[in-house]
SETILO-75164 format. One record per residue: residue in one letter; z, x, y of N, C-alpha, C, CB in turn. Coordinates in pm, whole numbers, plus 50000, padded with zeros to 5 digits. Each point is the difference from the previous one (the first is absolute). Glycine has a CB too. Layout:
aZXYZXYZXYZXY
...
# end
This chain:
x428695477936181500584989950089498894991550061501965015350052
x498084971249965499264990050044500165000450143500184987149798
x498545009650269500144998450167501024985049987497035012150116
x503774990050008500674987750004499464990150068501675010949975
x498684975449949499144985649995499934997950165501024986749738
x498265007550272499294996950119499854985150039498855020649948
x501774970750119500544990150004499484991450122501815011749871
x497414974850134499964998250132500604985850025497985016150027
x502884984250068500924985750044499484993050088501875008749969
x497864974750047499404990350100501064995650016497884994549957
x502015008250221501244992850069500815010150047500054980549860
x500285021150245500815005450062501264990650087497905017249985
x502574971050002501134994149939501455010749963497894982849902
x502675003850057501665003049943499105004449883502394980550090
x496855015149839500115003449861498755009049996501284977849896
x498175027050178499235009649976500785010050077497784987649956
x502785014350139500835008050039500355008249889500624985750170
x500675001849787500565007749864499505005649882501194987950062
x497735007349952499395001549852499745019150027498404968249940
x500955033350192499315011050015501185012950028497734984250093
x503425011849947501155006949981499965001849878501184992950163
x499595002249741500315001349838499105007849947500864979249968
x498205022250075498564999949911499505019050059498964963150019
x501265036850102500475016250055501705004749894498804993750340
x501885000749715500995000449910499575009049845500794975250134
x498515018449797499955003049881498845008649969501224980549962
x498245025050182498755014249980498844992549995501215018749847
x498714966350180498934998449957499345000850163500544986149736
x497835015450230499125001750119499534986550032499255023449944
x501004970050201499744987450022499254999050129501924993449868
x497474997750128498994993550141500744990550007497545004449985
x502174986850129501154986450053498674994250085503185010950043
x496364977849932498784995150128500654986050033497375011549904
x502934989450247500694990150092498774994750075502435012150028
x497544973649976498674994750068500375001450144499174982049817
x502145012150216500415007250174500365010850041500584984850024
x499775014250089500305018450111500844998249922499585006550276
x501524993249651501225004350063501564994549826498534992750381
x502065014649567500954996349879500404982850031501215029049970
x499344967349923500864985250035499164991249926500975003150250
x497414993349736499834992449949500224988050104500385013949788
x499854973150156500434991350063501104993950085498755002549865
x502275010150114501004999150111499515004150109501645002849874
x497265006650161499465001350138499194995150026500525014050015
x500144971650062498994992650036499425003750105500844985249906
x498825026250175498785007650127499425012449861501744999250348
x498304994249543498805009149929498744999650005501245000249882
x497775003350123498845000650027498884993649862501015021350180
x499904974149716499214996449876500124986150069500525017249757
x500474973050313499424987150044500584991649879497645008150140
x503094997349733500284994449927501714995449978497665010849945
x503134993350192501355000049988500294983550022500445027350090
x500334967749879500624983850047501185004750076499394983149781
x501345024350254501145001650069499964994850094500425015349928
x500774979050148499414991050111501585004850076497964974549879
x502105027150272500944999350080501315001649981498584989950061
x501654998849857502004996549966500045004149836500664972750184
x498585037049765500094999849829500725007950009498164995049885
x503385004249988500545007849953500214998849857500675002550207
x499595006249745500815001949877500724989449929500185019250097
x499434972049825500664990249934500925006049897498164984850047
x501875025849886501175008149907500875007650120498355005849750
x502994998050184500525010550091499815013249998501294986550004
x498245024150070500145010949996500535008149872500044992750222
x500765004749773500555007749902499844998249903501105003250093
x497934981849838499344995049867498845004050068501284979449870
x497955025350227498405003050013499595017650007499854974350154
x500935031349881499855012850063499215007849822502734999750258
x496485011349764499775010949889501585008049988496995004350067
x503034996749811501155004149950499995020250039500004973749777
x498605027350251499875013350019499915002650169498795002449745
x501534989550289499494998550208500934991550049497284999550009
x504534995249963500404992350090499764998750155501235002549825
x498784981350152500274991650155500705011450087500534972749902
x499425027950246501225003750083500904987850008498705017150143
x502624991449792501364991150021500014990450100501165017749934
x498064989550162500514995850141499134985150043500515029150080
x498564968849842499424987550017500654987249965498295013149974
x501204974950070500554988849954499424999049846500234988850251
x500634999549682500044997849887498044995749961503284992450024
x496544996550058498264997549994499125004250093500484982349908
x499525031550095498555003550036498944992650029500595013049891
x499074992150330498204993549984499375005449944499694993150158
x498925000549853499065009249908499545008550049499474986949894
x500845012850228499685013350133500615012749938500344984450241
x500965012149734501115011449943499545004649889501944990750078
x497284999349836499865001949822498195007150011501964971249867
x497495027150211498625009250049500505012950025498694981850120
x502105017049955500725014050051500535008449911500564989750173
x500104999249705501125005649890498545010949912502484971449955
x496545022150071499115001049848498975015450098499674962549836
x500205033150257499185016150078501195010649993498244987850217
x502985011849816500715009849944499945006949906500814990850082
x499184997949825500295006149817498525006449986501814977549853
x497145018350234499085009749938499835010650100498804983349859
x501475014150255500335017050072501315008949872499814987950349
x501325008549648500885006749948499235006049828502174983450174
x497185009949745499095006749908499445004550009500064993449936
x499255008450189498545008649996498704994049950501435018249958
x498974967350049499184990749919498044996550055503014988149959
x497285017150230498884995450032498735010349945501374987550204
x498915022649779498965012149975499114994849889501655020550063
x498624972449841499754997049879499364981150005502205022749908
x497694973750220500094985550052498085002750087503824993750056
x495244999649893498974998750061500114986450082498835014949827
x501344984850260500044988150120498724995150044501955009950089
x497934978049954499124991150020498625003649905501184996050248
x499525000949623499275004649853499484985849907501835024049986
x497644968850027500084984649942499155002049835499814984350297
x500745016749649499225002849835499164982849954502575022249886
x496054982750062499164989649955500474997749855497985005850159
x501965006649787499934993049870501215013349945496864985149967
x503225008449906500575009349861499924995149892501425008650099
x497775005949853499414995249857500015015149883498054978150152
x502015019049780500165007649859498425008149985501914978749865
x497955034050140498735003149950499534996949871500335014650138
x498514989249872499684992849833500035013249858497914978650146
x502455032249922500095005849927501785001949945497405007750101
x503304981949971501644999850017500835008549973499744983649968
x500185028350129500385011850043501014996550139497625012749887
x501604980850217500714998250077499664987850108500505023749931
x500004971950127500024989350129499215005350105502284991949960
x496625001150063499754998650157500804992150049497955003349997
x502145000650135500434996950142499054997150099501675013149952
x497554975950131498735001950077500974990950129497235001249788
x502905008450318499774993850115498934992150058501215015150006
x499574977650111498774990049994498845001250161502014980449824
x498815038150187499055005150077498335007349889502685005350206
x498114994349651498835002649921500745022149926497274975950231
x503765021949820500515016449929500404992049883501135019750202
x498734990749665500484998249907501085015149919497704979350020
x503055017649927500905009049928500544998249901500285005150150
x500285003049735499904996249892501725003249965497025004049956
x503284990749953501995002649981500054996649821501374986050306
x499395019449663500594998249851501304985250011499645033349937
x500664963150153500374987350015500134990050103500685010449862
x499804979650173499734994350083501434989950013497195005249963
x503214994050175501624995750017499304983850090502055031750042
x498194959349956499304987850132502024996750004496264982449911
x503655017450229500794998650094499484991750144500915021449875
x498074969750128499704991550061500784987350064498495010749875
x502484986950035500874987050091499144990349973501105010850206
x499784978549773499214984650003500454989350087499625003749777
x500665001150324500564989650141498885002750132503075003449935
x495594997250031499145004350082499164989150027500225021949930
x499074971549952499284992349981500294982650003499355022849899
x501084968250199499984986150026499564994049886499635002150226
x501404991949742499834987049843499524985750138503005008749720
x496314982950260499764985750085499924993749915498975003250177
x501694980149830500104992049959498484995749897502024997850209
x498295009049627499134993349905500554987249892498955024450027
x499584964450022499135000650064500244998150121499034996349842
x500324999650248500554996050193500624984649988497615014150163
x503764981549893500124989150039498624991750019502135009850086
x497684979049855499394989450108500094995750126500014995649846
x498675004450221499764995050176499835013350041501634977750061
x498495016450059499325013550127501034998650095497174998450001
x503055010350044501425007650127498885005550121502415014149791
x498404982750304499134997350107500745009050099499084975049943
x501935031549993500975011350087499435014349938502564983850025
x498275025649983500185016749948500625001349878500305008250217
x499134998049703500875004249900499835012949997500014981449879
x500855025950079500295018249965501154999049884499655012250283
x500364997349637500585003349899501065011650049497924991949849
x503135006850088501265003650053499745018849974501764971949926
x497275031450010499235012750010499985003350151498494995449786
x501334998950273498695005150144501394994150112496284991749906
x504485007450043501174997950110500815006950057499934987049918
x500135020450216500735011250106500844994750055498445011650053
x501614979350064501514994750072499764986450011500685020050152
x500294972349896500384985150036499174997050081502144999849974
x497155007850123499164995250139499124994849922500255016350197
x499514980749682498404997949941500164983749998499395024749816
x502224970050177500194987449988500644992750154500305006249717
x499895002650355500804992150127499294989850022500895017450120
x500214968549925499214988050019499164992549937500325008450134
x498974998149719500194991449912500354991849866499325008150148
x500304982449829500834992849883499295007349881500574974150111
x500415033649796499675007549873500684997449932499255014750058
x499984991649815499814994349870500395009549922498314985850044
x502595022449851500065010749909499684995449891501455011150097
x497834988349806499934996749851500795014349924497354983450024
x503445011749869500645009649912501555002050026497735011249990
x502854996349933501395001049999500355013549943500284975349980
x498725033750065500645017849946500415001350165497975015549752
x502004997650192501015009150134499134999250154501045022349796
x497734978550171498764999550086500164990550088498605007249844
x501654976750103499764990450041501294995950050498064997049869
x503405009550082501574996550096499155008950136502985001649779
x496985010550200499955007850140499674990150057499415022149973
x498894975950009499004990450068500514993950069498784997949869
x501654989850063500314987950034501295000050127499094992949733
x502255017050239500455007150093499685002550162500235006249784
x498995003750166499735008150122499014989350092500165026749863
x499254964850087499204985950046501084991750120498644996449716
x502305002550183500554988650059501305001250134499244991449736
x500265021350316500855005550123498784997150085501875020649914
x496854976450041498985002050103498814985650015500395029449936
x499864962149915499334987449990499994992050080500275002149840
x499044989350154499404989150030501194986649932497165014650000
x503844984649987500804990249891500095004949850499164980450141
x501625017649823500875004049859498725006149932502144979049963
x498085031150023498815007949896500344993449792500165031050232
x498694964649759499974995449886499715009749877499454980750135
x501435020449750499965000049901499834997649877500375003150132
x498514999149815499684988949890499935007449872498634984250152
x501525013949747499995008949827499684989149957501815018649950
x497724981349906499944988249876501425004749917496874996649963
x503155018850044501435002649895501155006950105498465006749738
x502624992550190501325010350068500185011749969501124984550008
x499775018550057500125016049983501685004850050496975003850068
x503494998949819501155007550046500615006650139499285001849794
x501354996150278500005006950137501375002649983498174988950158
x501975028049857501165006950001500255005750146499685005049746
x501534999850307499975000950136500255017550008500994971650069
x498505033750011499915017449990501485002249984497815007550171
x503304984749845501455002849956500864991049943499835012950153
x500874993949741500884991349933501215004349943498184990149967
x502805006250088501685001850038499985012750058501204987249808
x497735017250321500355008350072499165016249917502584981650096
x496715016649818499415006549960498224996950001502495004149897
x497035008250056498314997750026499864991849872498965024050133
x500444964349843499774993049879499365007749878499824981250155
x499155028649871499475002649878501725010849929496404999350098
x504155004249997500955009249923500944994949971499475015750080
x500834970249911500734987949891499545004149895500124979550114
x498515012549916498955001049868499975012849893498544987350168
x501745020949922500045015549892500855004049942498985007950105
x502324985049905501084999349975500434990449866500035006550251
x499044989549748499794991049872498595002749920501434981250127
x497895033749906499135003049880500124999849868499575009750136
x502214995849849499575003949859500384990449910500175022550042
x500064964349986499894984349973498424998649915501624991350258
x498284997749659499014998749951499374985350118500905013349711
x497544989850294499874990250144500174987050006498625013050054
x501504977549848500484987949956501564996350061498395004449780
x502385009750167501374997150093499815002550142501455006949817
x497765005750179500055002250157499634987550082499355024149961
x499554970150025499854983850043500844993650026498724998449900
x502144995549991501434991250046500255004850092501024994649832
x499805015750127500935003750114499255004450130501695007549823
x497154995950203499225003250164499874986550038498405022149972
x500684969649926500024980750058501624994150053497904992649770
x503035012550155501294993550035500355008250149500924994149717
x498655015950260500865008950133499314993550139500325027549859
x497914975150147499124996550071500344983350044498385020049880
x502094969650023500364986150036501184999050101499174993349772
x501925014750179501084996050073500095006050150501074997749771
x497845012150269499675007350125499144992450068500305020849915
x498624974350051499084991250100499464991249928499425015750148
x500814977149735499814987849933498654995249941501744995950143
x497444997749803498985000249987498664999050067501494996749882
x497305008650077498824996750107499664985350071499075017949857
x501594970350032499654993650020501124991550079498275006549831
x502815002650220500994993350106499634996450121501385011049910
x496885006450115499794999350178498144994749942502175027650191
x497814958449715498784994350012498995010349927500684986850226
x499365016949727499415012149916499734997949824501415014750197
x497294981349765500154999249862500515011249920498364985950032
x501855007049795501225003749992498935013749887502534972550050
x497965040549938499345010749948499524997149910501015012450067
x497964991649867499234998349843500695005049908497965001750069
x502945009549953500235006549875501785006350077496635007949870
x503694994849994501535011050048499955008050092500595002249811
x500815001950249499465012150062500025015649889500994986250257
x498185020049789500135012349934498334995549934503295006949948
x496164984250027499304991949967498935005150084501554982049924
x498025008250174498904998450094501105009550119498304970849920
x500125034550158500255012350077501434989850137496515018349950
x504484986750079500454987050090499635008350134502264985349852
x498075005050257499555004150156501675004650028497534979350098
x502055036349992501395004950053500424995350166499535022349824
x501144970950239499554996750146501414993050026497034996449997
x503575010750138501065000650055499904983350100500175032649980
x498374969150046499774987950147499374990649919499465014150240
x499424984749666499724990749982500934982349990498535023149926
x502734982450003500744987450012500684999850152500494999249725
x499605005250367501194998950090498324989750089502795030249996
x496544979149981498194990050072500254985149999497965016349870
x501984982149977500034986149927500574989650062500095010749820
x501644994250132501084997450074500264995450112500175011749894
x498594995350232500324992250143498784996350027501865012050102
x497184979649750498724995750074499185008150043500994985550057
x498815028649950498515004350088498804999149888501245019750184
x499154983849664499045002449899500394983649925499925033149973
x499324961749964500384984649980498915003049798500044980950391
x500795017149541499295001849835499094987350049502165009949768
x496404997250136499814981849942499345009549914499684973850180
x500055014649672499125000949900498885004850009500944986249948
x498475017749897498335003650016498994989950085500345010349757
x498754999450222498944991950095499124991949921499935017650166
x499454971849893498974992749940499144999150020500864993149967
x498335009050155499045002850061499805000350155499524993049794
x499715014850227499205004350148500124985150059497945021549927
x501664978450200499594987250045500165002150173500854985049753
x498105024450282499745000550111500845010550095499204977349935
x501605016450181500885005650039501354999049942498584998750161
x501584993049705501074996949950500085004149821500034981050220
x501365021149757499995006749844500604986349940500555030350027
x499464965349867500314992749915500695003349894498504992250080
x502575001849882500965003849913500244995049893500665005150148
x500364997949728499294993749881501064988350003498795021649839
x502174978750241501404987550023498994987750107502975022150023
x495904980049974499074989950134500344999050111499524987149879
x501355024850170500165001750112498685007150074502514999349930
x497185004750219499095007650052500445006150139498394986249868
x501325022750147500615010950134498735006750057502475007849885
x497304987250281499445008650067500225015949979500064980350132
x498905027249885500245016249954498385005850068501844996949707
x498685017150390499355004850060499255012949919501464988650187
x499455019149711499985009249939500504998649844500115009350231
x499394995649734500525005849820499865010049975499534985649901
x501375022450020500855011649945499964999649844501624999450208
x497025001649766500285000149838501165013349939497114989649982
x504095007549964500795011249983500095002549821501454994450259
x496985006949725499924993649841499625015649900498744969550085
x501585038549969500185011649892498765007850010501454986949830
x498085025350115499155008849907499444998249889501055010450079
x497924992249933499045004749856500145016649961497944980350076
x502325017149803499555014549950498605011250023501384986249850
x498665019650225498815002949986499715019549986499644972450143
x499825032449709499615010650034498295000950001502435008049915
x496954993450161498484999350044499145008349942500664994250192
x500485020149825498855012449950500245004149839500035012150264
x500484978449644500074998049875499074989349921502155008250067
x497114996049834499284987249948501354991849869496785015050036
x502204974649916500464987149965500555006649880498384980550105
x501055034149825499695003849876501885008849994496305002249997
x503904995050095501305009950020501004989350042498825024250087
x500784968550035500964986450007500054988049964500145008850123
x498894989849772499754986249925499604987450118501995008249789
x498274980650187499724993750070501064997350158498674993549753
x502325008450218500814998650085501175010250010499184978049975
x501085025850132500975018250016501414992749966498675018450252
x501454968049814501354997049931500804999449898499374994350108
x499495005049806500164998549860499375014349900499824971150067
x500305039949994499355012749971501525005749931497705003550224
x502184994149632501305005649927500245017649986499664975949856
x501665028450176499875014350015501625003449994497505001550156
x501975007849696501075007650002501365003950060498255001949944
x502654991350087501595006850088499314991350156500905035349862
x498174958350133499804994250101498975012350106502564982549943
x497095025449981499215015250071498775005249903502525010250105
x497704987949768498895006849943498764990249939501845018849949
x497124981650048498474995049932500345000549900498295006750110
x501464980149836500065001249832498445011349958501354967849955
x498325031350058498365005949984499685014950021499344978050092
x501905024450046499535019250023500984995750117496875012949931
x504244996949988501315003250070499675011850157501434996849701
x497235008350273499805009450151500304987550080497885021249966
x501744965950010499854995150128501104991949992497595001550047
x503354998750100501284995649994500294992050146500685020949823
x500224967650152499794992950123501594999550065497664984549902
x502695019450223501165001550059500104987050098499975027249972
x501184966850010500164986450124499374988049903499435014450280
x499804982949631499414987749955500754991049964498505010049946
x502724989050045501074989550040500574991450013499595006650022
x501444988949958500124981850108502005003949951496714970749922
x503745036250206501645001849906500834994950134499805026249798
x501594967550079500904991650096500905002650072499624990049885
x499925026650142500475004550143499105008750041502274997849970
x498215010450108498885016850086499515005949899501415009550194
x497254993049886498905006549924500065013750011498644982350029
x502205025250031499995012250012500635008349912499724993850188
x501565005349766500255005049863498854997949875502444995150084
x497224994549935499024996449884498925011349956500254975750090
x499335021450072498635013849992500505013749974498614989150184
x502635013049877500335011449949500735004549885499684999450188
x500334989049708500325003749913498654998349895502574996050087
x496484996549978498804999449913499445016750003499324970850065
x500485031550056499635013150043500275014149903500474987050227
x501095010449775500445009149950499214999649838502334999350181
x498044989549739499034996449844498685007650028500864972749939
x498475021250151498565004249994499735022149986499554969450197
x501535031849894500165011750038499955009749817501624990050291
x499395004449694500845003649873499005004349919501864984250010
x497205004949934498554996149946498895010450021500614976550051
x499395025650087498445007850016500785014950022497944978750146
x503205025349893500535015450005500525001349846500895001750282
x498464990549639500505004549839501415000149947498235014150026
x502814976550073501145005249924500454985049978500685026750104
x498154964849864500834985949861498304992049971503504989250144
x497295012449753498894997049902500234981349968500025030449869
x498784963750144499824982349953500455001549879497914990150114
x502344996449868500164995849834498794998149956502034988350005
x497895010049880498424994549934499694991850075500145001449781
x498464991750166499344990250129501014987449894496535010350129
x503154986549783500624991149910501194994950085499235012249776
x501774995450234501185001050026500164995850138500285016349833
x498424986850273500284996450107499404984250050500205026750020
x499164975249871498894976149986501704995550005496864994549717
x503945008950165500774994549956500774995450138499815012249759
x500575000850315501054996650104499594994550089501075014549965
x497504985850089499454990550085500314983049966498175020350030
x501474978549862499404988949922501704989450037497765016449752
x503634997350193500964993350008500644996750124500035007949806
x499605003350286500504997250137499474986550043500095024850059
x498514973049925499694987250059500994989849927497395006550055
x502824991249817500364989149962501244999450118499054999949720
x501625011550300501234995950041499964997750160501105012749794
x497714989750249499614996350159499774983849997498625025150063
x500534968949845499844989049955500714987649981499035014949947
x502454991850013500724994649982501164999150141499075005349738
x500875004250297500285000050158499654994750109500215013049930
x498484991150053499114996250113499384989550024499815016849987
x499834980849893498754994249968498674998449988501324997750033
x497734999750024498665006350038499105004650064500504993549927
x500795005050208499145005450105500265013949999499974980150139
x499015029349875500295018149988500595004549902500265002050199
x499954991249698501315006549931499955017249947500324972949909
x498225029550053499885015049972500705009950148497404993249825
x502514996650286500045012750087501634997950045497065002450102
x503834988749821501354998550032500505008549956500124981850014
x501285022550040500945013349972501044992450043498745023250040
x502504983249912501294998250063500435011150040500534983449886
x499925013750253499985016150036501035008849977498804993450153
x502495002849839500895009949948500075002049839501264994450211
x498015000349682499715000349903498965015449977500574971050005
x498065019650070498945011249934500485015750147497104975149865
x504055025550221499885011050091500835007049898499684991950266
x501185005449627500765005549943499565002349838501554990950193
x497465000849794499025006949886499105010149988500214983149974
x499305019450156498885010249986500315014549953499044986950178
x502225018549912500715011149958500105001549880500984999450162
x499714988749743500125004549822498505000649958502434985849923
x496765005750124498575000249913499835013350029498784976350016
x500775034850131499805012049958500605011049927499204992150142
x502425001749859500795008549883499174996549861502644998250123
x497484990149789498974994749951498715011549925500834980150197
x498325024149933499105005750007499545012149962500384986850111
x501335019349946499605010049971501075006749851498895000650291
x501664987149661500784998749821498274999649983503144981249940
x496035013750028498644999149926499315014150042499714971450009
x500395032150059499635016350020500595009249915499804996150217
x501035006649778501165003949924499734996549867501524997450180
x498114991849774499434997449844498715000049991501654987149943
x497415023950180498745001949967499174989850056500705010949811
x499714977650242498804991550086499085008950097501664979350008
x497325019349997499335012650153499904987850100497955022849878
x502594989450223499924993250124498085002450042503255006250083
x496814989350084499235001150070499225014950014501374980350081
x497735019749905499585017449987498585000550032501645007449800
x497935000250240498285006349996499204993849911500595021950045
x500004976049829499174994349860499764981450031501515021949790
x499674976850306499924986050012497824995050040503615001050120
x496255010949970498954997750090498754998749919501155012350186
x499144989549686498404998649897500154985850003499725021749803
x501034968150221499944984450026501784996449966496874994149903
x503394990850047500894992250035501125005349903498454980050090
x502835020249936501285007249921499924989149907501735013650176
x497804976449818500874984549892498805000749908501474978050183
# end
């Protein structure tokens, strides 16, 4: 009998959480290194890693009952959208109720991970300088940490504040004055929102593109559980009919001055937000177009209009970033880092990535159903397809992200009631190729790479 695999997970997160559940689950021996005090990841924003964006009024843009772990329900007793106060809370539970912290090194920040050269096994080097060694390696890092800023920078110089919708806690940051949100995700409705109870005059809104805006309810139900209701639709129909339903409820973006979306919905990620239109509606948040340039105390617009502005709110997204990985593992760019079921290295299946992402609802089933795959994998009970076999499915998934998506992220697009309801057959899948003699994950793996 083989000592059992020895596993170490980055991130202590939703998806390192889970990962490190499943992964006990299946006997395997795991480390967990959390850069802050404390479980949650970026829902606890009083974490001590400094890396949370949660801010004051954040909740839950899915409903509960599309976000919850299928192995840890919501309490009934909560509202339908969860703060993130509640969803910090939800996620220190689930790892009190596992037993998850024992196995959790806290305020643990890892430098690097790298492959020995004799490719046996993974270092692990903290970046207090400990090092440890594992037969695989899970990254559960999250990519909502790291501030995307406007590339390259607008032209001119701003003669006010700017902060990135990262580094944003309550409304007092804007009382009294005239602000500015750039963007149109979920970040930038709150923003712009929670601003304009406390501004200086109509808090401005500006995008170059649109964005779908669905309202957290529709005919008296939580919207995503319309939406789920029409999974097993192919997503082309599902479109019509969500664009037709979504029109005749609050009409188009471009009714409340709002350009008009780039793409379908189901398409580009849309914004979920109950207030943003009712804002609109009575004047406090006022759209205008992209920007054109800086110009002192004043922003410039690309319609040649110009608006005094005290503050800006870049609400312009994330970079991918895993740090303690080289280029040789994430190529040039993590976005575009092709992988297996959306979890495995083409190159060396030990190393497996949970949360890497971009799906068109909650991320929490996701991880825990990635989790569970990964699990499956290193406790030996499902075996990969050939590597051949798995270029192939990469290769094809993109086309069909491509064709969806288009080009922004497309490797890291999912549909989420699609791939939450695929993962389960792929490890059935897994373990039919076991069964006809594929070898799983094992001790032998550790003389170097299974592919």
């Amino acid at each position: 009998m083989s000592p059992p695999c020895r596993v170490a997970v980055i991130g202590a997160g939703a998806a390192g959480l889970t990962a490190t559940k499943a992964l006990l689950d299946a006997g395997v021996e795991v480390v967990t290194y959390e850069k802050g005090d404390r479980p949650g990841g970026l829902w606890a924003r009083d974490n001590s890693s400094g890396l949370s964006p949660a801010y004051a009024s954040l909740h839950l843009n899915t409903s509960k009952g599309r976000t919850e772990f299928a192995d840890f329900p919501m309490p009934r007793r909560w509202p339908d959208y969860p703060s993130a106060d509640l969803v910090a809370g939800y996620l220190a539970d689930y790892c009190a109720h596992f037993g998850l912290a024992a196995h959790i090194r806290f305020g643990t920040s890892v430098a690097s991970v790298e492959r020995e050269a004799d490719g046996r096994t993974w270092a692990v080097t903290t970046e207090s300088g400990d090092l440890d060694r594992y037969d695989a390696v899970v990254v559960a890092n999250g990519h909502n940490w790291d501030p995307r800023w406007p590339e390259p920078a607008y032209p001119g110089a701003f003669d006010g504040t700017q902060m990135h919708a990262h580094d944003y806690r309550s409304a007092e940051d804007f009382r009294d004055r005239r602000v500015l949100v750039v963007g149109m995700g979920n970040s930038a409705m709150d923003i712009a929102v929670d601003a304009s109870y406390v501004a200086r005059g109509p808090v401005l809104l500006s995008a170059r593109h649109g964005v779908h805006i669905i309202p957290k309810y529709l005919f008296g139900r939580p919207a995503d559980a319309t939406g789920g209701a029409l999974a097993v639709l192919p997503w082309r129909v599902r479109q019509r009919i969500a664009e037709t339903m979504l029109r005749l409820a609050v009409g188009t973006p471009q009714s409340y001055g709002l350009p008009a979306p780039a793409g379908g919905l189901f398409q580009n990620h849309p914004t979920i937000s109950d207030t943003i239109l009712h804002r609109l509606t009575h004047g406090e948040v006022a759209a205008r177009p992209g920007i054109d340039r800086l110009d002192g105390k004043r922003v410039a617009f690309t319609d040649g209009t110009s608006e005094p502005v005290d503050i800006i709110v870049w609400a312009t997204g994330y970079r991918v970033s895993i740090p303690f990985l080289s280029p040789h593992w994430l190529g040039d760019d993590p976005e575009q880092l092709p992988l297996y079921k959306r979890v495995f290295h083409l190159k060396d299946p030990s190393l497996a990535f949970v949360g890497l992402m971009q799906s068109t609802g909650a991320a929490l089933p996701v991880v825990e159903a990635q989790s569970k795959l990964v699990a499956a994998h290193l406790g030996g009970a499902y075996a990969l397809p050939p590597a051949q076999e798995q270029r192939r499915a990469v290769a094809q998934a993109l086309r069909a992200a491509v064709a969806r998506w288009g080009n922004r992220r497309p490797r890291m697009r999912i549909d989420f009631d699609q791939y939450v309801a695929e993962l389960p057959d792929e490890i059935t899948a897994g373990r039919a190729r076991l069964r006809r003699g594929a070898r799983p994950f094992t001790a032998a793996d550790r003389e170097g790479s299974t592919l």
